[in-house]
N, C-alpha and C positions, 0 to 999 in steps of 0.2 A: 504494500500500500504506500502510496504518493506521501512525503511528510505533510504539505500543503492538504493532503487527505484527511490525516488523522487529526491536523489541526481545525479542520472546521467539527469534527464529530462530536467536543464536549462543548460548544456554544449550542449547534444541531439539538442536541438532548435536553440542555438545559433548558432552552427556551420551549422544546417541545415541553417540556414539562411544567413549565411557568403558564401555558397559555390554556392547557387542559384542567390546569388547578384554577385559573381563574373562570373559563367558560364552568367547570362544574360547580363552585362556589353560586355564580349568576344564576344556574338552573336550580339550584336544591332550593336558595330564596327564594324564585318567579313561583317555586309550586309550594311551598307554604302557606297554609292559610290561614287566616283573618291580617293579612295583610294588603294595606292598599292598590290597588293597581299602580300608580304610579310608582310607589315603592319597586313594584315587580318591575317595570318597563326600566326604570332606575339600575335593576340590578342585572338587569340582559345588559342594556348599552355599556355599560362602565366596565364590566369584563371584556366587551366587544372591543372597545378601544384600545383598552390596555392591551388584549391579544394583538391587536393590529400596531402598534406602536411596537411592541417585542419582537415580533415580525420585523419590521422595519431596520430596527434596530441588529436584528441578525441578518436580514441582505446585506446591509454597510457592511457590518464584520466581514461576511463570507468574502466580499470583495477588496475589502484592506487583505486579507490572507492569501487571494489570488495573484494582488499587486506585489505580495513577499513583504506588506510591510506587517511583520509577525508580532511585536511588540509596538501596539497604538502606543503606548504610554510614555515610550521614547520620544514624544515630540512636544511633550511638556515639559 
């Protein structure tokens, strides 16, 4: 396996698993009851985002690791 391989697989995982913890968090509250609707709609969108934002956040990565810049943090 590619080094550039192995380097995208623990942001890959991680972030998978940040975005599955939020969308189920959002689901278990939306079906909750004596809770308001909007509270529910409140708590789909706000996991939605934040998945889509962690997303985002791991393309940039994936593409910093492509370019071989392996250590973002070197340029602070």
């Amino acid at each position: 396996m590619k080094t550039k391989t192995k380097k995208m697989i623990a942001p890959i995982v991680i972030v998978t698993i940040i975005c599955v913890y939020y969308i189920a968090i959002g689901v278990i509250f939306a079906y909750m009851n004596g809770v308001p609707m909007l509270a529910k709609i409140i708590a789909l969108i706000v996991p939605a985002l934040l998945t889509g934002v962690a997303i985002t956040v791991l393309i940039q990565r994936i593409k910093e690791i492509k370019k071989g810049e392996d250590d973002d943090l070197s340029k602070y």
